[in-house]
Every structure is written in structure tokens, then in C-alpha cells.
N, C-alpha and C positions, 0 to 999 in steps of 0.2 A: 504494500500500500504506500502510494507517494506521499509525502508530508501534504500537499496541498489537496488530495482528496482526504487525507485525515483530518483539516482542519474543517474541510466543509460540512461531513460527516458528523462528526464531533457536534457541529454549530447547529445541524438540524436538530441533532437530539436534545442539545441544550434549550431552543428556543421554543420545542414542543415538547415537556415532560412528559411523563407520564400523570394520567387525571387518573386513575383508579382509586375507587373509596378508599380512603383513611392513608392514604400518602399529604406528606406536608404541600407539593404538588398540588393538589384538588383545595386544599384550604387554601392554599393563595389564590388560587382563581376563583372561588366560591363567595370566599368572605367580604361583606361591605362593610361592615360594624366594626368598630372595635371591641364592642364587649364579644364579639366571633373567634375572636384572638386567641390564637390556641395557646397553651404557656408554654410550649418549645419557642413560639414565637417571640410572647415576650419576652423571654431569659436572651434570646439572639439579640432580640433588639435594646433591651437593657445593657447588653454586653457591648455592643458595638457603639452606643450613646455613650456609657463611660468611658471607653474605651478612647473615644472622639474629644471629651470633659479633658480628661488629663492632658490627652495630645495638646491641648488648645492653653494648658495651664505650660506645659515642661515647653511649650514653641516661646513663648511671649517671656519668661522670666528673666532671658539675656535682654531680650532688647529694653526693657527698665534699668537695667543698670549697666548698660553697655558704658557708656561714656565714662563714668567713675570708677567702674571695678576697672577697666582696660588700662587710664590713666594713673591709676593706684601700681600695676603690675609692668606700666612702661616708666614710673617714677616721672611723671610727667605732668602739665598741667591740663584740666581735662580741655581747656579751648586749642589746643596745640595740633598740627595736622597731624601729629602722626597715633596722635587718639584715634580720629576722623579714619587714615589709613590700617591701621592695627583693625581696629573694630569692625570696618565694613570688610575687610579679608578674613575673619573669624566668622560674621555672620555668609559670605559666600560659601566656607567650607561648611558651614551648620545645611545651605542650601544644595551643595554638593551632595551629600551624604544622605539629603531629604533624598535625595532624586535616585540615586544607589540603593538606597533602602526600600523605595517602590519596586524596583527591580527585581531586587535579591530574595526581600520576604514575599513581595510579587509569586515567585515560581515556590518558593515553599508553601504559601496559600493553596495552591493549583495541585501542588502534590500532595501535599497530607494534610491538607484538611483546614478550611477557615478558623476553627477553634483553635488548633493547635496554633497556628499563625500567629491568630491575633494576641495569644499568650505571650508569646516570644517577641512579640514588638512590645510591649508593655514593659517587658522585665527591660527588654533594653535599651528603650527612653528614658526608665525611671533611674536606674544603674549609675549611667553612664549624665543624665542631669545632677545626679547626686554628687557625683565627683568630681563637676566642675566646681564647687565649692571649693578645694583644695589645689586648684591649679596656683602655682607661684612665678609662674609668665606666661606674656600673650600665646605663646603656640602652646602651651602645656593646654589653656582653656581654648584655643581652635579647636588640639585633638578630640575633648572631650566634647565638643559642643559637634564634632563632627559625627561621633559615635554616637552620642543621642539622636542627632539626623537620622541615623540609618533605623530606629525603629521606629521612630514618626514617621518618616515617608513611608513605611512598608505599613502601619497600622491604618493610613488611609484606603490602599486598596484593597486590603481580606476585610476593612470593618464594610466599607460599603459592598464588596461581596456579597456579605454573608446575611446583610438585609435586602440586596436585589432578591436573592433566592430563598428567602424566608417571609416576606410581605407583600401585599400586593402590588402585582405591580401596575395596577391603574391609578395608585397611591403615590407613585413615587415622586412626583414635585413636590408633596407635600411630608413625606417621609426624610427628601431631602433638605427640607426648610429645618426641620426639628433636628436633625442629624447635624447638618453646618450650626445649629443654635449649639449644639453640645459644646463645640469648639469656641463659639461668643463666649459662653459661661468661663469655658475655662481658662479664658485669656482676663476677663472680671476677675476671678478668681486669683491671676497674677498679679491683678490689678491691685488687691485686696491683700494679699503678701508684699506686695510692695511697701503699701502703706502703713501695713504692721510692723516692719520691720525698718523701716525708713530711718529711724534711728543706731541702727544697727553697722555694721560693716557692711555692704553691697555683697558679699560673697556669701552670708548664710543666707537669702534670698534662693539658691539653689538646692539647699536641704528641703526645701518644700517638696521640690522634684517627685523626691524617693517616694513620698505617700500612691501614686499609682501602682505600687508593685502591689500591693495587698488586693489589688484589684483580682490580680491571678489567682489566687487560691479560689476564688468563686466559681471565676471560669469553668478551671478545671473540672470545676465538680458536675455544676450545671449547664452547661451549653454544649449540646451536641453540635455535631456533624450535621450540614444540609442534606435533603434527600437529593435534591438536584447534585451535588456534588458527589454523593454518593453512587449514584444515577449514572451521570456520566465516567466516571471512573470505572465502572462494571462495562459498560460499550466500546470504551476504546481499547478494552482487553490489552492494558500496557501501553498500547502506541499512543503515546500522551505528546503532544505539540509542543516546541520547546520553543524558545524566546525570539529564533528569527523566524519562526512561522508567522510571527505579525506583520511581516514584510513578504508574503508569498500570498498568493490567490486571491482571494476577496478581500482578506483583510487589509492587505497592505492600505487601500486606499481610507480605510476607517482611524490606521494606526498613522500615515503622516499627517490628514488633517488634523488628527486630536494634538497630535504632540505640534503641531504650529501652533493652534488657538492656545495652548497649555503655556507655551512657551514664549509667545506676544504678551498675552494675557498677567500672567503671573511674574514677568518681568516687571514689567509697569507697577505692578502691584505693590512687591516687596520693598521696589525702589521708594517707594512713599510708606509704605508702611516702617522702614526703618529710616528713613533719613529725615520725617517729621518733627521724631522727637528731636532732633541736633538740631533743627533750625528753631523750634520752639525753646529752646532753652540758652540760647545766644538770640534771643531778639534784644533790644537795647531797654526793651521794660523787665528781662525775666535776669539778663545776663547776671546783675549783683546779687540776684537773691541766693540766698545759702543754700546747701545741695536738700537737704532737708523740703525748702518752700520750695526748688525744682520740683522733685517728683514727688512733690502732693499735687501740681501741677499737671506733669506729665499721669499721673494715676489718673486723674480727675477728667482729662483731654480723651486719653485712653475708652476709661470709661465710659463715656459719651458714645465714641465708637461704636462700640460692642453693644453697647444697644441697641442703637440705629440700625445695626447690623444684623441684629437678632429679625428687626421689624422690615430691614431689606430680604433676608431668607424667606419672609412668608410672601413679601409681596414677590420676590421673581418665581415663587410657586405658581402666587394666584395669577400671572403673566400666562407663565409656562401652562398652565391649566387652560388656558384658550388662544394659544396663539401656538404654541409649542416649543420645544429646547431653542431649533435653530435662532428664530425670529427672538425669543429671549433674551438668547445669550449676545446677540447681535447689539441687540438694542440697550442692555445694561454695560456694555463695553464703550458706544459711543457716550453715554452718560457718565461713566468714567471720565474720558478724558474731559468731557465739557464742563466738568464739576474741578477736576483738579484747577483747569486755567482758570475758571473765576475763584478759586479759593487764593490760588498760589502766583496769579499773574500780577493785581493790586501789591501794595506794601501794607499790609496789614496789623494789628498788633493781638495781642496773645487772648484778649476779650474776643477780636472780632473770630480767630482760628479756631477759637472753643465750637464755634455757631456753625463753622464750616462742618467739622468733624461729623458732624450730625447726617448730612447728604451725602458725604465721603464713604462713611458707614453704611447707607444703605446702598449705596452699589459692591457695596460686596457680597450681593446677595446672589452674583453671575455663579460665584463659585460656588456655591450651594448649590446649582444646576449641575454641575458638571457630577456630583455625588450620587447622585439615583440613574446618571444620564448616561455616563462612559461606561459601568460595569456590561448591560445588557448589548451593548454592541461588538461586543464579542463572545465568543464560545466558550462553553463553561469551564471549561481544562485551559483557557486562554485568559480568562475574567478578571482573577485576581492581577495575573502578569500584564496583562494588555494594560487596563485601569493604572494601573500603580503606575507601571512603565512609562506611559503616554503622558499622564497628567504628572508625575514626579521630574518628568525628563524636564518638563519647564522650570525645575530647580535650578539648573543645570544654568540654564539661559538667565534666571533671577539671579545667581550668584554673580554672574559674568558681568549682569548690567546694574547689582549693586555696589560692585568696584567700579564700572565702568562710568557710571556717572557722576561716583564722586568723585573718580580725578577729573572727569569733564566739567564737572560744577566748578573746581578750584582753578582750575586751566583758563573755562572762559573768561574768570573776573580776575580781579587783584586777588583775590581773598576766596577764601569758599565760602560759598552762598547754596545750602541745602533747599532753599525755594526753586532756583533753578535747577535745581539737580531731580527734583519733581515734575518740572517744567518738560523737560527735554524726555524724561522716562513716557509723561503722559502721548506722548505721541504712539507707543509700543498696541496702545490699544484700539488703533486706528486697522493695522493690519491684521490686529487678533478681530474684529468686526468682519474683515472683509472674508477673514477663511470661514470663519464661522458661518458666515450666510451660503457655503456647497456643503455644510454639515446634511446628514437624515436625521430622520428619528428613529426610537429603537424599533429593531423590525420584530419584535413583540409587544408592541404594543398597538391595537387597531381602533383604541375607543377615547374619547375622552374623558380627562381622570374624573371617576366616580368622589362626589364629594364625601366626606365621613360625618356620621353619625356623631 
């Protein structure tokens, strides 16, 4: 059997389970309600929302105290370039390894099983966030922020996995809204260690980390294995598709547009989500105040976010619920960049950035789409590795264009100017619009999404 009739093969079975009574299979096509919800389901889905909580807590705890803990460990003052340069090369490798770790726990997903996966990105987010506490120079805390990468980027694609194939899927915009909210929370949550600990050293900020490991004992005990995974697994009797089958037959063309929009998209994104806080904390009203009145500041800005954010995930559902992913994800892309230039083009002061945050926040509601959306367009032996792969690979590109714009930010002017280093990124999501509009939609799905109960 050649690998490219194996993937097709594969992808048929995938896309039409088996319905026979009392398979997990039939309850997801069946069920409208939630009170319908069988408890395999909810323990999956429980497991995969915490799972998403932490990631969203152990991704955000560098970027609050980037600037101080970096400066502390280069004996340097934090307004100094080479805070600016140390920093954003730490947070690249943290994106690197995002993107490596969708790959790698990608194909352990695909081979033994969502559960076991998602176990094993948990222990090695939480691990490896823990002992960046202890780093005593800038690359000692790259290594570790890299090694945590790698099980945050793999815990995106078996979590969203393992709720394509365990919920319904005429649910998923909105499965997706509450799934991307896990991650709002748990970035709040950083938010909230931040400011508890704000008197503290910058480096015990990272001990919070460790608390997702105890998440795993639960797992273990209660979360099965998908039948759909299961399912497939007994069909391909061993001939299981390996990583460059995403590049051969049908797929190929699903796996470069994704990894384009993934990698436009999440470029622009990163670049503003980490270089915000540098310009907000050197504006000429914030620059004296003590590090302390910074990040109540920066908590407080944050915070704002993450809200917005929360209330951006339901609205590109309710989008996504009558217009569909492509036109969506299209449309929350050119809202991106049109919101960054009137936040970030004016000179504005730290009152007025508070107000922005707000609209900024709800366009990241595209990447919420991308969670219910990328799994099913690929075959179930390819899911977790397509997913992860495609949408992690734009780590890859985020890293690249979080260095690249801040020496382009410093290059253009006298001085570095992190407004313009937003400025110049926001264009990234002009091209992720364009690929996005030859997206499909998943070819399991033929109805529009049933509202819930």
C-alpha cells in the first residue's frame, strides 16, 4: 500500500466513524444537549480545558517579568538594548520549541493515544516552567523556557484532538470559544501571580508553573482513549502515516495553506503580544515609576486583555456559526491589523493604551477558530500531527519576526521604539487574510452549528 493511498484510506475512515449503538461515535452525532453528555465526554473535555488553563498560565509568566528578571541576570539596566535583545531571543526560543513540541508530541498523540499525550505535555510544561526559577543567566533561562515550549506547543494539538473526536462536532465554534477561554483564564491567572508576588524577586513568579503537574494524576486515572482513535488505529492494521504524508496527496494542499495563515497570523500576533509591554513601561508617564507601580500596570493592561479576549472567542464562534471558519478567520485578521494602527499609529499615553487593549483582545478571538477548525481536516492517524504541526510551525515564523522586528524597531529610529515594532508586524496579517480566504471547511461537517441547550 503506497503512503498516499494510506492517507486517503485512513481519512475516509476517520471522517465517517462508525454510528453503531453505544460507540462514543453515535453520541457525538446524536447528542444536542449538554445535559446528553456522556461522562467519558466530560472527563475528555474537562481534561483538555485544564489542560489549555495551565498552558495559558506557564505561556504568559515570562512575558511579566521579562524585562526585570533578564536585566537582573545581564547585570544591566532594565531600559538598556541589550535587555530588549536578550529577552526577545529567549522569548523566540520559548516560540521555537512551541513549534517543535506541536510536532514531536504531535506524532506521539497519533501513536498512543490523546490521553497518554496530553499527560506528557503537562509534566513537561510544568517541569521545565519550574526551573526556570533557578536559571543564573540569560541562556540558562532560554534553555529552560525552550523546554517548556516543547510541551505547550504539543499540549495544543492532542488537547484539541481529543475534543474534535469526543464532542460534537456541529458544536465546534463554540467548543472552540470555551476551549481558547481556558487559555484567557490562565494567562489572568498569570496575571494574578504576578501581582501577588510583585513584591517579591521576578524569578519565584515561575514556581507557580509546577502547580499543573498534579493535573496528571487525574488524567491518568480518568480519561480514556477516543473511540475514533481507537477506531482508526485497528484499520490501518500498523500502516500509520508519518509526518511527511502531510505533504503527499490531498493533504499536502490543507497542510501548506494552514501552516501560511498559522505563520502570517501568529507572527503579527506574538510580535504585539510581547513587545506591548516594553513600550508601555518606557512611555514618559510610566518610565519613573518603581518596578512594583510597572507591573500593577502591566497586570492591570494585561488583564483587560484577557477579557476582551474571552468575549472575542465567543463572538468569532457566533461569526463562525453563520458565515463559516474561512470568511471568519479572514475577517478577524483584517480587524487585527486595522485595530493595531489606530491603537499604535497616534502617540498615545498609558490611560489612553488601557482602552485600546480592550478591541486588541477581542481579535484574538481568530485563534480560537483555528482550535475546533485545523484538527478535523485531517485524518485521524494525521490529527494530532497535522494540527500541532501546521499551526505550531507558525512558532517558528513568530520567533523569527519577534527578533526581527525589534532590531527593525531600533534600526528604523535613533532609539527603539516598540510602537513601531507593532506597527511594521501588523502588516503580517494582511497576507494571513489573503491565504485564508482559499481555506475549506471541514469536510465533516455538512450542517450549520446546532445551537446548545
Amino acid at each position: 500500500m503506497s503512503p498516499i493511498r494510506s492517507i486517503d484510506e485512513i481519512g475516509k475512515g476517520a471522517q465517517a466513524p462508525s454510528s453503531a449503538p453505544g460507540t462514543a461515535a453515535a453520541d457525538v452525532q446524536e447528542v444536542t444537549r449538554l445535559r446528553d453528555l456522556s461522562s467519558r465526554q466530560w472527563r475528555s473535555g474537562t481534561a483538555a480545558w485544564l489542560g489549555w488553563l495551565f498552558d495559558g498560565l506557564d505561556m504568559h509568566l515570562y512575558t511579566l517579568v521579562a524585562t526585570p528578571f533578564v536585566a537582573e541576570l545581564l547585570h544591566a539596566r532594565p531600559q538598556d538594548d541589550s535587555v530588549a535583545y536578550c529577552s526577545s531571543w529567549i522569548q523566540a526560543a520559548f516560540l521555537v520549541g512551541w513549534a517543535v513540541g506541536g510536532g514531536f508530541f504531535g506524532r506521539i498523540g497519533d501513536r498512543l493515544g490523546r490521553s497518554r499525550a496530553l499527560m506528557l505535555t503537562i509534566l513537561t510544561y510544568a517541569m521545565f516552567t519550574g526551573l526556570s526559577a533557578f536559571a543564573q543567566t540569560w541562556w540558562q533561562l532560554l534553555i529552560f523556557r525552550f523546554l517548556a515550549a516543547l510541551g505547550i506547543g504539543g499540549e495544543w494539538g492532542v488537547g484539541a484532538s481529543l475534543l474534535s473526536e469526543t464532542w460534537p462536532k456541529r458544536w465546534r465554534p463554540w467548543v472552540a470559544a470555551v476551549l481558547q477561554t481556558a487559555v484567557n483564564l490562565g494567562v489572568m491567572l498569570a496575571c494574578l501571580a504576578g501581582y501577588l508576588l510583585s513584591a517579591f524577586h521576578p524569578r519565584y513568579v515561575f514556581l507557580v508553573g509546577i502547580l499543573p503537574a498534579l493535573l496528571v494524576l487525574w488524567i491518568r486515572r480518568a480519561v480514556p482513549e477516543t473511540e475514533e482513535w481507537h477506531e482508526a488505529k485497528l484499520q490501518s492494521k500498523g500502516d500509520v502515516p508519518g509526518i511527511l504524508d502531510l505533504f503527499r496527496g490531498s493533504v499536502r494542499k490543507i497542510t501548506v495553506l494552514t501552516i501560511l495563515v498559522c505563520s502570517f497570523s501568529l507572527a503579527g500576533h506574538w510580535a504585539f503580544l510581547f513587545w506591548w509591554q516594553n513600550q508601555l513601561r518606557f512611555l514618559p508617564g510610566v518610565m519613573d515609576w518603581s518596578s512594583q507601580e510597572k507591573q500593577t500596570l502591566i497586570s492591570a493592561a494585561l488583564l483587560i486583555n484577557m477579557i476582551a479576549a474571552i468575549v472575542g472567542n465567543f463572538l468569532a464562534g457566533f461569526v463562525a456559526r453563520y458565515f463559516g471558519y474561512r470568511r471568519s478567520i479572514v475577517l478577524f485578521c483584517l480587524l487585527y491589523f486595522a485595530i493595531l494602527w489606530c491603537a499604535y499609529y497616534p502617540t498615545r499615553d498609558y490611560q489612553s493604551l488601557l482602552f485600546w487593549m480592550a478591541p486588541l483582545g477581542a481579535c484574538q478571538g481568530v485563534f480560537a477558530l483555528f482550535t475546533m477548525y485545523l484538527p478535523p481536516l485531517f485524518p485521524t492517524l494525521l490529527r494530532s500531527t497535522g494540527a500541532g504541526f501546521c499551526y505550531n510551525i507558525g512558532r517558528i515564523a513568530a520567533a523569527g519576526g519577534t527578533v526581527f522586528f525589534g532590531i527593525f524597531g531600533r534600526v528604523a529610529g535613533h532609539t527603539f521604539d516598540a510602537s513601531k515594532t507593532m506597527l511594521y508586524a501588523s502588516f503580517l496579517f494582511l497576507p494571513a487574510a489573503a491565504v485564508a480566504y482559499f481555506l475549506t471547511e471541514p469536510p465533516d461537517e455538512r450542517a450549520a452549528v446546532t445551537p446548545i441547550d
